[in-house]
C-alpha positions in Angstrom: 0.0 0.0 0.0 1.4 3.4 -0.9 1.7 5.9 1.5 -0.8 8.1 0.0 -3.4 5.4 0.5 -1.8 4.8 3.8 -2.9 7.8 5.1 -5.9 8.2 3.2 -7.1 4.7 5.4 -5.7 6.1 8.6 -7.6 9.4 7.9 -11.2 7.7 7.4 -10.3 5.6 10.6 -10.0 8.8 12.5 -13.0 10.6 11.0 -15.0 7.2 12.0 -13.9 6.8 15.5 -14.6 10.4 16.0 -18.3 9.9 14.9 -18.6 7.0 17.0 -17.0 8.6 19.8 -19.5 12.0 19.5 -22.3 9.6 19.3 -21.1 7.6 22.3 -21.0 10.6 24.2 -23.9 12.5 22.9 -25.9 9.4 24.0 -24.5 8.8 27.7 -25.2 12.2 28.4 -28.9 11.7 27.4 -28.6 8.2 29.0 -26.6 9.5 32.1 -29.1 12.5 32.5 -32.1 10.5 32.2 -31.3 8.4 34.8 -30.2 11.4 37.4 -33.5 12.4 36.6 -35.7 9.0 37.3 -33.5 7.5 39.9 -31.6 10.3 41.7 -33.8 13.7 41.6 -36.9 13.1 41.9 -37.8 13.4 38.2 -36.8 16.8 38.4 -34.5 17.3 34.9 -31.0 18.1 35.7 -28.7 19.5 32.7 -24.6 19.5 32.6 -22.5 23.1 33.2 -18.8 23.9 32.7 -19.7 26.7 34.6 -17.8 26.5 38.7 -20.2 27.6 40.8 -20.7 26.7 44.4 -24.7 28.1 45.4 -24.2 31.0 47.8 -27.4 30.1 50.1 -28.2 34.1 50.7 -28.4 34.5 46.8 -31.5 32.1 46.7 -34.5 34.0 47.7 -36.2 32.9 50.4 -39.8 31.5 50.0 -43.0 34.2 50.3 -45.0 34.7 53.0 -48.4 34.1 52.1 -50.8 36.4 53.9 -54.7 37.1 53.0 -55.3 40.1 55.4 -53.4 43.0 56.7 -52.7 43.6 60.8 -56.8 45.4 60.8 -57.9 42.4 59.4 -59.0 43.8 55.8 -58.9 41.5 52.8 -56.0 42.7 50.7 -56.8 40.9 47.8 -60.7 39.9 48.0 -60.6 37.0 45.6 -58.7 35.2 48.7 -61.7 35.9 51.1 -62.9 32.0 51.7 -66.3 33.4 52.2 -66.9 31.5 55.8 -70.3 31.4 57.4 -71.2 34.0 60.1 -71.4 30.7 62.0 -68.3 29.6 61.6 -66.3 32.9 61.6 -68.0 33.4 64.8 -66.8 30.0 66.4 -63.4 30.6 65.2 -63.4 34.0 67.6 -65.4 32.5 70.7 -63.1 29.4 70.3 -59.6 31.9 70.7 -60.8 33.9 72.9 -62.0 30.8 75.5 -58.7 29.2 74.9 -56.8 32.6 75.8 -59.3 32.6 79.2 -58.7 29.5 79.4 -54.7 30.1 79.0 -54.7 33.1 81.5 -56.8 30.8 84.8 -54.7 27.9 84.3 -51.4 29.5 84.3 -52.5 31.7 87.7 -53.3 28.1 89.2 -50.3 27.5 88.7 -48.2 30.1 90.3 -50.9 29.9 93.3 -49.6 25.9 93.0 -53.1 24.3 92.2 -51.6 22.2 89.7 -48.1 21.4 88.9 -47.3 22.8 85.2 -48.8 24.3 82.2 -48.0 26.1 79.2 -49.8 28.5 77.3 -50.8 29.8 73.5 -50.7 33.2 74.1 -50.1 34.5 70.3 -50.6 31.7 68.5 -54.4 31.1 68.5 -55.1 31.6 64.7 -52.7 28.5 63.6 -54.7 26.9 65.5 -58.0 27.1 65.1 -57.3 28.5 61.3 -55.7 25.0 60.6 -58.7 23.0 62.6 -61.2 24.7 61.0 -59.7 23.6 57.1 -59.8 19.9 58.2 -62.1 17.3 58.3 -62.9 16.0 61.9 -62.0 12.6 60.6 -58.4 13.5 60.2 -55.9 12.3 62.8 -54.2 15.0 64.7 -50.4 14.8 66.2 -49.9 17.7 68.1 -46.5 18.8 70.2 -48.0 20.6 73.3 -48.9 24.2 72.0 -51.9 22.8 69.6 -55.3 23.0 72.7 -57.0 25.5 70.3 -57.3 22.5 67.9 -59.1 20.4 70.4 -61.3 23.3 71.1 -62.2 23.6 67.6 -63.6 19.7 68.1 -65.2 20.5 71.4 -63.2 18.5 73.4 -65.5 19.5 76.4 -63.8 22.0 78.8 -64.1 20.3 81.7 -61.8 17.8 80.0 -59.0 20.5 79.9 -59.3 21.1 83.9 -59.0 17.2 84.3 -56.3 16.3 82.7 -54.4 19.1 84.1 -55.5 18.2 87.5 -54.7 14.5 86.5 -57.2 13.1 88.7 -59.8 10.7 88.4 -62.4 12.2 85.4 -59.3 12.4 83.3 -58.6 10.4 80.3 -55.2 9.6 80.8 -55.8 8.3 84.2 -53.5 11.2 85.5 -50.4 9.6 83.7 -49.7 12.2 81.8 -47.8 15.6 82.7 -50.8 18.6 82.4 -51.2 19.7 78.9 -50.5 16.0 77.7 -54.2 15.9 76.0 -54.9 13.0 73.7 -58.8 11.9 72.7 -60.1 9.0 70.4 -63.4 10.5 70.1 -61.7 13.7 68.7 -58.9 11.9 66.4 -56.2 13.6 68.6 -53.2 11.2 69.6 -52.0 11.6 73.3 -49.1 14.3 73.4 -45.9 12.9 74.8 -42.8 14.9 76.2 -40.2 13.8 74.6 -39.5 16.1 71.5 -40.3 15.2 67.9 -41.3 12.1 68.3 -44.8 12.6 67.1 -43.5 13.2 63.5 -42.4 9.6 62.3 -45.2 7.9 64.2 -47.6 10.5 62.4 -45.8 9.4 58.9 -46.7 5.7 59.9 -50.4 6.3 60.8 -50.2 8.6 57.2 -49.2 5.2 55.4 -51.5 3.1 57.3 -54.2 5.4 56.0 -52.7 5.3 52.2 -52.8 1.2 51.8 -56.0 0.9 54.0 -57.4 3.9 51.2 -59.8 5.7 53.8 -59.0 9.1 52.4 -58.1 10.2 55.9 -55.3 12.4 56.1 -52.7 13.2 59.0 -51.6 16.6 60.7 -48.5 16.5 62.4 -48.1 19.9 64.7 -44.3 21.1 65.9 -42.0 24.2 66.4 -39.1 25.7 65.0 -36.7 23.4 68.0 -38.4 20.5 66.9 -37.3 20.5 63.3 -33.8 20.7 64.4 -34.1 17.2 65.6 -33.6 13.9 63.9 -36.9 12.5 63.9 -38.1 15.5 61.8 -35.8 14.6 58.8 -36.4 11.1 59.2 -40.1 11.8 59.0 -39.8 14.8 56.0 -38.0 12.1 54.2 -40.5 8.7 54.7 -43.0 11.2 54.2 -42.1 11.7 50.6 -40.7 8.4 49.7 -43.7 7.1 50.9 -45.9 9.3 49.5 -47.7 10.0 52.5 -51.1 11.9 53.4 -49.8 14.2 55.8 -49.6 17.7 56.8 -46.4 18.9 58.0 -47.6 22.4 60.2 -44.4 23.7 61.5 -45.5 26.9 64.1 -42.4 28.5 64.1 -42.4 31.1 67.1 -39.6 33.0 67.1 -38.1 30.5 69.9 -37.2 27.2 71.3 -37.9 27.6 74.8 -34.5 29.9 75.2 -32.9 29.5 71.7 -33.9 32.2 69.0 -34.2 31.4 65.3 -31.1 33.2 64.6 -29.4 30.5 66.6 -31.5 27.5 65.4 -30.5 27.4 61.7 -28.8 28.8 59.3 -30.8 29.0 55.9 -34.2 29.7 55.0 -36.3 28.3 57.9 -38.6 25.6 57.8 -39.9 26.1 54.5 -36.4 26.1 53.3 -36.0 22.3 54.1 -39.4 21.4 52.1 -38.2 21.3 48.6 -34.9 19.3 49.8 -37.0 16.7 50.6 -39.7 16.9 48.0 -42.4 18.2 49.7 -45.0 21.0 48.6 -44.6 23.4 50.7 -45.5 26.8 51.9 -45.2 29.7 54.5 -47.9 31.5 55.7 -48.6 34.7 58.1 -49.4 32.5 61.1 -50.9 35.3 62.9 -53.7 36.0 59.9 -56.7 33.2 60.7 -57.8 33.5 57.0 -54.1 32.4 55.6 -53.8 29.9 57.8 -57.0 28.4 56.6 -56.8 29.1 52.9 -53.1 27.3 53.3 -54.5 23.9 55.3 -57.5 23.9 53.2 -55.0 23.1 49.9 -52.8 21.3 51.8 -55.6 19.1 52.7 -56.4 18.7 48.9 -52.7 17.7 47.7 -52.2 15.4 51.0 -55.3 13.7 50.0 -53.6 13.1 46.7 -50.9 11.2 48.7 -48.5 14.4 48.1 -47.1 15.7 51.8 -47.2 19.2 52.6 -45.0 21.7 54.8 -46.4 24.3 56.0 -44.6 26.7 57.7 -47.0 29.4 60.2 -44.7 32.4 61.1 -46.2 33.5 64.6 -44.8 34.7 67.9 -44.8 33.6 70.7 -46.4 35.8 73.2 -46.2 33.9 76.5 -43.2 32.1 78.8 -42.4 28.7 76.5 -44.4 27.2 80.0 -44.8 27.7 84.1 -40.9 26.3 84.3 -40.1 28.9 82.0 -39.1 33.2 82.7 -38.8 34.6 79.3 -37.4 37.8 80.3 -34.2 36.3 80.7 -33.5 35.9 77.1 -35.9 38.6 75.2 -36.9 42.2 76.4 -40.5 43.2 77.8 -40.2 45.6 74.9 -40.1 43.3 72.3 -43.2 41.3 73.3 -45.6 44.1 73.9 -44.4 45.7 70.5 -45.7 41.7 69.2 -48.9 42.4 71.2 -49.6 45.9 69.9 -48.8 45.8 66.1 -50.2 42.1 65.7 -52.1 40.3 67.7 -54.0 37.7 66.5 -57.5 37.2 68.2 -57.6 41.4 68.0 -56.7 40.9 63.9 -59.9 38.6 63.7 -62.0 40.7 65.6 -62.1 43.6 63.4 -62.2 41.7 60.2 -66.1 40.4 62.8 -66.8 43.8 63.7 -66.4 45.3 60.2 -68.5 42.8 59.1 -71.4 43.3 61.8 -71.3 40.0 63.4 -69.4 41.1 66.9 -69.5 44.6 68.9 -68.2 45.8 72.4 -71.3 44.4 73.9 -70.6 41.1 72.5 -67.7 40.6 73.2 -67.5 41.7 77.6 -70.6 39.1 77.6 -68.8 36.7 76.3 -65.9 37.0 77.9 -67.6 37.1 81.2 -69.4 34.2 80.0 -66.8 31.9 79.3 -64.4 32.8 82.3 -67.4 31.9 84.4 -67.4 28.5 82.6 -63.6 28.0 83.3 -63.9 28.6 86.7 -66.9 26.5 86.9 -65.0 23.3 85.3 -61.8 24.4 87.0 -63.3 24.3 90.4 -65.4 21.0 89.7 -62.4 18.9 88.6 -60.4 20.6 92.0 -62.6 18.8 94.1 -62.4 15.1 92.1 -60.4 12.8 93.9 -57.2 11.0 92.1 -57.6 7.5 91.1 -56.3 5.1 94.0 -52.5 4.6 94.1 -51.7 1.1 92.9 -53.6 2.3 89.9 -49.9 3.4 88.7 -49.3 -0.2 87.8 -52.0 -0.5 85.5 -52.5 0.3 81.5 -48.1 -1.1 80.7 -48.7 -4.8 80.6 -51.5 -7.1 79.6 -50.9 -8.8 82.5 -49.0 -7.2 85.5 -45.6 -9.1 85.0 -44.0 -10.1 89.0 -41.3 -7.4 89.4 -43.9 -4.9 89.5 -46.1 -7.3 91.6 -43.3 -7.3 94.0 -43.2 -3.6 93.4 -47.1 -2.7 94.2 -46.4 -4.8 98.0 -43.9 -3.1 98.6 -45.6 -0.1 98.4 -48.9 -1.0 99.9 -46.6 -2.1 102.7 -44.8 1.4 102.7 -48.1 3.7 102.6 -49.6 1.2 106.0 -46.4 2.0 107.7 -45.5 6.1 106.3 -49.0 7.2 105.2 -49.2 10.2 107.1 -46.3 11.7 105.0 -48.3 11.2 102.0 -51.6 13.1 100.9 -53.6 10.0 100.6 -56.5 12.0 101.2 -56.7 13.3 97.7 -56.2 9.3 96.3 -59.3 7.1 96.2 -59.3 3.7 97.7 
């Protein structure tokens, strides 16, 4: 072969490994993106850049807060007005306003030592009744401990509240539970427990229970701003969308975790920052504006139902001590609260959006008031005088059958009490 054909043959060799080669690469790329895309990003279509960039977190703009009403409580766009009943917009005040009553007795019967703890919602009544009001009674509730407004909204009957804090007899815990520990069956509200966060898996579980058993139920998970920081959140954001879970996601995020501020609880863009990560729909609302809050669970309710989780974040403040153990002064000025109370208080906010609409007045509302602190009082003094249930009844409600180290446990006891009763306020106990 001559050299001129030599080269000529080494020439159409190069030209078609280069054609192979561009199509081999052209078509991994495709190949290489379309798998990113079904297997590692959710779906979500990814594309190749020579560009170097590392994302600067303050150049991404933080997600919106979605409000319906300004601080007088005036529609600023009318189209979101939900157009609720003079029934229920009505309910929704009387509902706040007995849970702030409510609020301000127990936490006095505290200090005067009546009963042994309790925490208040001072601030924050619009995220909750505003949620309870979107949802369907049917729908299981998870709440944290700051969530009694939801209750209310399901007339859990107020004479319930004083028991359970009292933890005596009437109560359905059996008194085994801290005050403020409410739980109901009848009302689809699981039992709060102490221990942080841990309501957010076990609400993903019950969400996928309710997806294979195809009830149509959905679940509402409630926590704060500290909560997300812990594990279990993640965990649960994360089965939550793998799962495709029914669930709501409603994040109350008040400014503060008992003593730790926001500025020192995370570092991008709060809680609604995190949905998206996650693949969750997700939203933040004006947690202080009733109508937001309700407009937001409402759609929530309709994608969850869908088997699509939603986050929602409620911006609100936190106008009381985070609880009775609790002196908030020792972290935030007076000043900054009663500037919170002034500009943007909710159960005020929803009271002149009432007024303006002729369903509530001055007179209204003092007979009201008066009303339902009478009620309080009544239920609060009632449940004062119930006796606990008797002693050995702290044995009870663990075991099927009451296994022999805590039979040994329950003599030893009784034997105790025969011998040192008069050291022990037996007297409030039953026997």
């Amino acid at each position: 072969m001559s050299m001129n054909l030599a080269l000529r043959a080494g020439l159409r060799r190069q030209i078609l490994l280069g054609r192979l080669y561009s199509t081999q690469t052209t078509s991994a790329d495709e190949f290489r993106l379309s798998e990113y895309s079904e297997k590692y990003l959710g779906h979500r279509k990814a594309r190749f850049t020579e560009k170097l960039e590392i994302v600067d977190p303050s150049s991404v703009e933080p997600f919106p807060i979605y409000r319906v009403t300004d601080t007088d409580g005036e529609f600023i766009n009318p189209e979101n007005d939900p157009k609720l009943p003079k029934e229920t917009a009505v309910k929704m005040y009387k509902d706040m306003t007995k849970l702030n009553t409510m609020d301000k007795i127990l936490y006095d019967s505290q200090r005067q030592g009546r009963i042994s703890f309790y925490m208040t919602n001072f601030g924050e009544e619009a995220n909750h009744v505003g949620s309870a009001a979107a949802l369907e009674d049917t729908d299981l509730i998870y709440g944290q401990y700051r969530e009694a407004g939801v209750l209310m909204w399901r007339n859990f009957p107020l004479e319930q509240f004083m028991h359970q804090c009292y933890g005596n007899a009437e109560d359905y815990g059996k008194g085994k539970q801290m005050p403020v520990h409410y739980g109901s069956a009848e009302h689809n509200f699981v039992t709060i427990s102490s221990p942080l966060t841990t309501q957010m898996p076990q609400a993903v579980g019950s969400a996928y229970a309710f997806k294979r058993d195809g009830s149509g139920r959905v679940v509402v998970v409630y926590f704060g701003d500290g909560a997300a920081s812990e594990g279990d959140a993640h965990a649960a954001f994360n089965f939550a969308a793998t799962l495709k879970c029914p669930i709501i996601f409603f994040c109350r995020n008040n400014g503060y975790a008992i003593s730790t501020p926001t500025t020192e609880q995370y570092g991008g863009d709060g809680i609604a920052g995190k949905g998206p990560g996650y693949g969750l729909h997700t939203i933040r609302v004006d947690g202080n504006d009733l109508f937001a809050v309700y407009n937001a669970t409402k759609y929530a309710r309709e994608l969850a139902a869908q088997n699509k989780p939603v986050l929602i974040e409620a911006m609100t403040y936190r106008l009381g001590h985070h609880s009775t153990s609790d002196d908030s002064t020792a972290y935030r000025k007076a000043s900054e609260v009663a500037e919170w109370t002034e500009k943007d208080y909710p159960i005020l906010r929803f009271r002149r959006y009432l007024e303006r609409n002729g369903w509530w007045n001055d007179e209204d509302d003092k007979a009201w008031i008066a009303q339902v602190r009478k009620d309080v009082l009544k239920h609060f003094t009632a449940a004062e005088k119930v006796k606990n249930l008797p002693v050995d009844e702290l044995f009870n409600d663990v075991y099927a059958e009451v296994p022999k180290h805590l039979q040994k446990q329950k003599a030893e006891l009784k034997e105790h009490l025969a011998k040192y009763g008069e050291h022990y306020p037996l007297n409030k106990f039953q026997s």
